[in-house]
C-alpha positions as CSV (number, residue, x, y, z in Angstrom):
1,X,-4.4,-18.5,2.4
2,X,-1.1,-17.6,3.5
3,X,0.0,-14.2,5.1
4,X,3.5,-12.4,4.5
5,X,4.4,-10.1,7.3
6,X,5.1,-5.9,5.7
7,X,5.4,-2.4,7.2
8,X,2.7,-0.1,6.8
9,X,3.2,3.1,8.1
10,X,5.9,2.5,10.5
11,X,3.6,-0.3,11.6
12,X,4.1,-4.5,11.4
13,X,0.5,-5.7,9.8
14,X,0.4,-9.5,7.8
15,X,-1.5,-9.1,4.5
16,X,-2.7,-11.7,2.5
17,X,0.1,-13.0,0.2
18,X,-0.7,-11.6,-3.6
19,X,-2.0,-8.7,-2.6
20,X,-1.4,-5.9,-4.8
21,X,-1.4,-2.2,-3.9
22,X,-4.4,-1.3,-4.8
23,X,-6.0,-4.7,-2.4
24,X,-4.4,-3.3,0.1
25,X,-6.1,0.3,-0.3
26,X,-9.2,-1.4,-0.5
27,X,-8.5,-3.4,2.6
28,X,-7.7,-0.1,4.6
29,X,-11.0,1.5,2.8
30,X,-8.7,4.3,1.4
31,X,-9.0,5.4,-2.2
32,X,-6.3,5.1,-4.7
33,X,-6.8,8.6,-6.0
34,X,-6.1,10.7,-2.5
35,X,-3.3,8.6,-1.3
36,X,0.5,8.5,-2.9
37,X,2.2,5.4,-2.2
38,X,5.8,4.6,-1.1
39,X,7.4,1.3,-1.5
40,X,11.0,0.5,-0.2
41,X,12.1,4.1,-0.8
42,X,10.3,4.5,-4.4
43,X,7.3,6.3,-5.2
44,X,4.9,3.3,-6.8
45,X,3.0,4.9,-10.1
46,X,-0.9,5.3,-8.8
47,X,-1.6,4.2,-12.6
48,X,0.5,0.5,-11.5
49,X,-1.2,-0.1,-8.0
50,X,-3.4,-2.6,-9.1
51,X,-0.2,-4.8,-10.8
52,X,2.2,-4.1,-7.9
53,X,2.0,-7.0,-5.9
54,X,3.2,-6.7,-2.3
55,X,6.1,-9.0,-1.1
56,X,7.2,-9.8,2.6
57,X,9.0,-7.1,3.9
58,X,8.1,-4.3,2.2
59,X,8.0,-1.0,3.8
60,X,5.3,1.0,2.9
61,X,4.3,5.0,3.7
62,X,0.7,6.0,2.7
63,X,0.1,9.4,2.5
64,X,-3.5,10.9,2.2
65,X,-4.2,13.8,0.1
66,X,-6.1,16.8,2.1
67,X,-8.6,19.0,0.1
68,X,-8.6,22.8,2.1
69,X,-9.1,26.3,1.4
């Protein structure tokens, strides 16, 4: 399987190639619903992440949401 090269986080990683959004959560064992997602400037639609598929050199910021009282 091939690997594209992406920015995660201000951060180089390869990914598989065909690896949607949501893959990609799994792959950095985060869930879907406490993260937003930001690709190349756009907010991605939590309902899409599992059709999105990543391309080489996207730039990607994953936020994580934090519960607190």
């Amino acid at each position: 399987m091939s690997a594209i090269s992406i920015t995660v986080n201000g951060e180089p990683r390869d990914v598989p190639a065909g690896l949607t959004l949501e893959g990609l959560l799994t792959e950095l064992s985060l869930q879907p619903r406490k993260v937003a997602v930001e690709r190349n400037l756009e907010i991605a639609p939590r309902s899409a992440y599992g059709q999105i598929e990543i391309e080489a050199g996207d730039r990607l910021e994953i936020v994580h949401f934090v519960g607190g009282g």
